[in-house]
C-alpha beads as a LAMMPS data file, in Angstrom:
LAMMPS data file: protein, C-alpha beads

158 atoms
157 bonds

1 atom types
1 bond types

-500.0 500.0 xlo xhi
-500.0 500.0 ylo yhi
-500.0 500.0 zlo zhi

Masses

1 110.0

Atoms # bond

1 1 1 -123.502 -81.320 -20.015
2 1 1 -122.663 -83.830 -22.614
3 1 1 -124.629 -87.097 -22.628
4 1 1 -122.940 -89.967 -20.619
5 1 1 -122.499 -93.407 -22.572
6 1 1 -123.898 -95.345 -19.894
7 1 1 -126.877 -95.606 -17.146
8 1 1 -126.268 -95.412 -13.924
9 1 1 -127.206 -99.182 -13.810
10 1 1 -125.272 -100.641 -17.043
11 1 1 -122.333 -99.070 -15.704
12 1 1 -122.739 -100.476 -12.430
13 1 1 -122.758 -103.928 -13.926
14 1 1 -120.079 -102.825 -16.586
15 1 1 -117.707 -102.149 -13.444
16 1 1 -118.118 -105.039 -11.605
17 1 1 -117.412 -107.601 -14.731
18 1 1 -114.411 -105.118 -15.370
19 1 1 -113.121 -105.498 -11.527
20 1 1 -114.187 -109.490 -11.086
21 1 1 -111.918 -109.866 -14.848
22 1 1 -108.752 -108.110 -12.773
23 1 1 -107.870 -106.482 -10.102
24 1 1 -108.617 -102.520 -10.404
25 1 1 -107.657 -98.862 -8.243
26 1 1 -109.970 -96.414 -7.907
27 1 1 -107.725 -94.295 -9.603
28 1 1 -108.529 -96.498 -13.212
29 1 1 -112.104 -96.936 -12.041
30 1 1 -112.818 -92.680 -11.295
31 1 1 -110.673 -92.300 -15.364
32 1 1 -113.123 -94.727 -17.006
33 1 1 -116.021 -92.882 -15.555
34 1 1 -115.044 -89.744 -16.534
35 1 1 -114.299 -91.094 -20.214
36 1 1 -117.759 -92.228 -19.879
37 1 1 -119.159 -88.922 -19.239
38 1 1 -121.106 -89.814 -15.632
39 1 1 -122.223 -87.457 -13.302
40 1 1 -119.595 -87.011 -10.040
41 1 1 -122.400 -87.672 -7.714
42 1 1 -122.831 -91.148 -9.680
43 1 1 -119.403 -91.686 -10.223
44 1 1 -118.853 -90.967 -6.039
45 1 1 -122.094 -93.523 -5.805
46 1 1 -120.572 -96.359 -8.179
47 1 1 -116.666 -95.925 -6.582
48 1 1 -118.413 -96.177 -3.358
49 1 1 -120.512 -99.185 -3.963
50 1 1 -117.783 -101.190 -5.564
51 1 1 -115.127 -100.793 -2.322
52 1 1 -118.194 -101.864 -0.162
53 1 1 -119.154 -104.953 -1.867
54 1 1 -114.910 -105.373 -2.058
55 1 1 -114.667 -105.137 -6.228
56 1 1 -112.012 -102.234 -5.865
57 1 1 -109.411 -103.507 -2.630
58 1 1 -106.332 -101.471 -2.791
59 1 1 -104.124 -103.707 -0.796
60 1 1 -105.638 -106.621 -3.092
61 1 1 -104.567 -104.633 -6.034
62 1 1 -101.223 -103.667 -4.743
63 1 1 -100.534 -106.766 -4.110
64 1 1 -101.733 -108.429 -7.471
65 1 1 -99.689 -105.167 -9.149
66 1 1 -96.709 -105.870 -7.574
67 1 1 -96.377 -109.696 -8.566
68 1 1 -97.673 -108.920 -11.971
69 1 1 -94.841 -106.187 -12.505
70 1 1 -92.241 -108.403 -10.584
71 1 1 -92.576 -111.767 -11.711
72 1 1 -93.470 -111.202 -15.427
73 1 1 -91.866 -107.976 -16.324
74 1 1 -89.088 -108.284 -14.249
75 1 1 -89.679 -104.761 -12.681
76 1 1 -87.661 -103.612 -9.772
77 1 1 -89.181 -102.175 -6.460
78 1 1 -88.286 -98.542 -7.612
79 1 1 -90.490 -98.933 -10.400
80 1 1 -93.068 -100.654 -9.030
81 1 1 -93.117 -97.957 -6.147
82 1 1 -93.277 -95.202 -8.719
83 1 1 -95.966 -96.817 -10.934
84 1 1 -98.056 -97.276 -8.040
85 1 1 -97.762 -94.128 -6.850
86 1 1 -99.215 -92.409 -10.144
87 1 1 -102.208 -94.746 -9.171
88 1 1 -102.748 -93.000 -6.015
89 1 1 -101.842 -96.379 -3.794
90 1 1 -101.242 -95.573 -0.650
91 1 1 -97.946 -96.199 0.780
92 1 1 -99.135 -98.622 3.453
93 1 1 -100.631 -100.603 0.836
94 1 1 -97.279 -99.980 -1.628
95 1 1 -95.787 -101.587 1.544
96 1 1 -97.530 -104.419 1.961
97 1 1 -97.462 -105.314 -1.373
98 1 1 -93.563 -104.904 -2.091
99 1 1 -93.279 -107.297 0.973
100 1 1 -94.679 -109.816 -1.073
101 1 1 -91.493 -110.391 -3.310
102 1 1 -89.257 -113.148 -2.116
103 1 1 -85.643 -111.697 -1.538
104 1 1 -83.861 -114.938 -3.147
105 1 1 -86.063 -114.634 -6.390
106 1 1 -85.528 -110.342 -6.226
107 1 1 -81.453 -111.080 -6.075
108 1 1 -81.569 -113.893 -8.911
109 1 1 -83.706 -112.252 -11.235
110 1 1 -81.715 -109.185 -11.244
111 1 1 -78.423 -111.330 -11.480
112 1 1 -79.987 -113.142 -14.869
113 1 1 -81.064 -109.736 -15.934
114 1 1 -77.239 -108.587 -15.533
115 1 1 -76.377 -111.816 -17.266
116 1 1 -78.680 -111.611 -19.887
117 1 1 -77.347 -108.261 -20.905
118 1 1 -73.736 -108.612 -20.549
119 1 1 -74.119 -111.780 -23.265
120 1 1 -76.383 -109.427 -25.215
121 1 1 -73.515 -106.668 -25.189
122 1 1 -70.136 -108.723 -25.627
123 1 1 -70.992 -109.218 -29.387
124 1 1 -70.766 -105.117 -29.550
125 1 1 -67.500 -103.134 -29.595
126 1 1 -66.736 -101.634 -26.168
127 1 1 -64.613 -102.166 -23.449
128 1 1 -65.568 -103.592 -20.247
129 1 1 -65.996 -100.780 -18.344
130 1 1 -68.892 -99.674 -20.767
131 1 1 -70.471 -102.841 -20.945
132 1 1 -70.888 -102.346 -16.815
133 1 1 -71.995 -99.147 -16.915
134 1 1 -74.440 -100.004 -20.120
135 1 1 -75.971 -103.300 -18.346
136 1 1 -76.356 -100.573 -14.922
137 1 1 -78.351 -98.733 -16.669
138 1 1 -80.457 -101.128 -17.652
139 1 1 -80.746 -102.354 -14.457
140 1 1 -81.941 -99.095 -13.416
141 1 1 -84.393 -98.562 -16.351
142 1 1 -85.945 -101.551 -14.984
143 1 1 -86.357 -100.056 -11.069
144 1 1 -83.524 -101.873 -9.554
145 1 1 -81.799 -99.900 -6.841
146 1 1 -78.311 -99.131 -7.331
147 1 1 -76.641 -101.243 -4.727
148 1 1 -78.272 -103.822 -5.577
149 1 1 -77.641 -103.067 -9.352
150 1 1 -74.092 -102.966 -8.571
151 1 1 -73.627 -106.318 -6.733
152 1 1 -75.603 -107.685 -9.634
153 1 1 -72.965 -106.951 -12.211
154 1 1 -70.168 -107.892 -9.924
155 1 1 -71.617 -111.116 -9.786
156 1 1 -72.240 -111.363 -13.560
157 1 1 -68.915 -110.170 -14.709
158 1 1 -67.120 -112.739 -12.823

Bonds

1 1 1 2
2 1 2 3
3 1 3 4
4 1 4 5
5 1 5 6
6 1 6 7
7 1 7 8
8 1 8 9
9 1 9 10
10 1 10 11
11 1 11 12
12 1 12 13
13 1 13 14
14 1 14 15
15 1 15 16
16 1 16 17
17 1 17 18
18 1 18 19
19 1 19 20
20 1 20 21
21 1 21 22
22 1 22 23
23 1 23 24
24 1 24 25
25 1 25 26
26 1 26 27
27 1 27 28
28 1 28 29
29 1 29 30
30 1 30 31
31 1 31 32
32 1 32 33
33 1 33 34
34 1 34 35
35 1 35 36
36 1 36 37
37 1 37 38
38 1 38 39
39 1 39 40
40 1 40 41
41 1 41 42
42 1 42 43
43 1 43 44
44 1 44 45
45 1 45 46
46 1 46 47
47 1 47 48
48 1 48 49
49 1 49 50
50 1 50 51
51 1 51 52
52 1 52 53
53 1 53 54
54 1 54 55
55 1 55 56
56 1 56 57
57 1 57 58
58 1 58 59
59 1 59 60
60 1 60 61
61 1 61 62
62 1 62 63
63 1 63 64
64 1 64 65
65 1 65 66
66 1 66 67
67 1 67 68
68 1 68 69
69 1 69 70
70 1 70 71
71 1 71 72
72 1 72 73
73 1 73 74
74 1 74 75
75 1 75 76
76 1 76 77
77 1 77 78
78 1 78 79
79 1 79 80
80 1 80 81
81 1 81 82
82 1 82 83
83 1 83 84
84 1 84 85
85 1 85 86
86 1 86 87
87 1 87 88
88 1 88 89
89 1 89 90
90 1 90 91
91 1 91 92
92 1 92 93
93 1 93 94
94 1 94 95
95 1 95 96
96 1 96 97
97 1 97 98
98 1 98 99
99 1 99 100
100 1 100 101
101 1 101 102
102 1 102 103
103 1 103 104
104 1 104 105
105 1 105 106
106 1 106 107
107 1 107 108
108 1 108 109
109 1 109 110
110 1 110 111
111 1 111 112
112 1 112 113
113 1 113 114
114 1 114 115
115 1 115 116
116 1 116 117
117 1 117 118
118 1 118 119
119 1 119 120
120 1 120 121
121 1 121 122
122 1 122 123
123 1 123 124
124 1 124 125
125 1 125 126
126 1 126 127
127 1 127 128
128 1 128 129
129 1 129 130
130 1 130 131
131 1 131 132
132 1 132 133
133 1 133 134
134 1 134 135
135 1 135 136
136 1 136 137
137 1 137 138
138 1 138 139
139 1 139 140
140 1 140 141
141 1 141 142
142 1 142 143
143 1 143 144
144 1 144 145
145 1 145 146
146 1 146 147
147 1 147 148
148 1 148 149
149 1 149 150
150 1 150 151
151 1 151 152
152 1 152 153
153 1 153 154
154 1 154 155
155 1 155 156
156 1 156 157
157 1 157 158
């Protein structure tokens, strides 16, 4: 058994300034114990402690996750959804916190997206048709869903 970097206690306290700096999932919390070499029965006994005393809140996190992704990098819900999901979120709390994004501000941010691109393209050769199907798949690189995706550009290339 290799030597962990941290006591039981100075992790403890390591964990909690980590959480109370931003929102974490167990998921990140259980990988930085492991990188830090702790025991499972500790690592069970830390995880545990922080839900109880409400440092680790899944919905809370979700929720913080989903504006973070939505509002700064202009993430769609597919992506969100999927990122989440490789966190171990649940989807009741993937739910709740895709809920949180306003419809009006989902359609006009992925209308300026649409925009944005189709300005960014129509200094490059190509006809129109490719410019739609280029700015789609941006669109979808970014976790928009496809009908959505395609009223975008409809509205942008008009």
């Amino acid at each position: 058994m290799h030597e962990s970097t941290y006591t039981f206690l100075e992790a403890k306290t390591k964990l909690e300034s980590l959480c109370a700096y931003q929102e974490r999932c167990q998921f990140e919390i259980e990988q930085k114990l492991i990188s830090w070499k702790l025991p499972s029965d500790q690592r069970d006994q830390l995880i545990s402690d922080l839900i109880t005393n409400n440092f680790i809140n899944e919905e809370r996190f979700a929720e913080a996750f989903v504006s973070g992704k939505f509002n700064i990098k202009k993430w769609g819900r597919i992506k969100i959804k999927s990122h989440l999901k490789q966190k171990f979120i649940s989807n009741y709390s993937i739910q709740k916190g895709l809920k949180e994004i306003d419809q009006e501000k989902y359609w006009t941010t992925i209308v300026s997206l649409a925009v944005k691109k189709k300005i960014e393209l129509s200094s490059k050769k190509g006809n129109l048709w490719d410019q739609k199907a280029k700015v789609y798949r941006f669109l979808q690189s970014k976790g928009y869903e496809s009908d959505i995706a395609s009223d975008a550009i409809k509205e942008a290339f008009t």
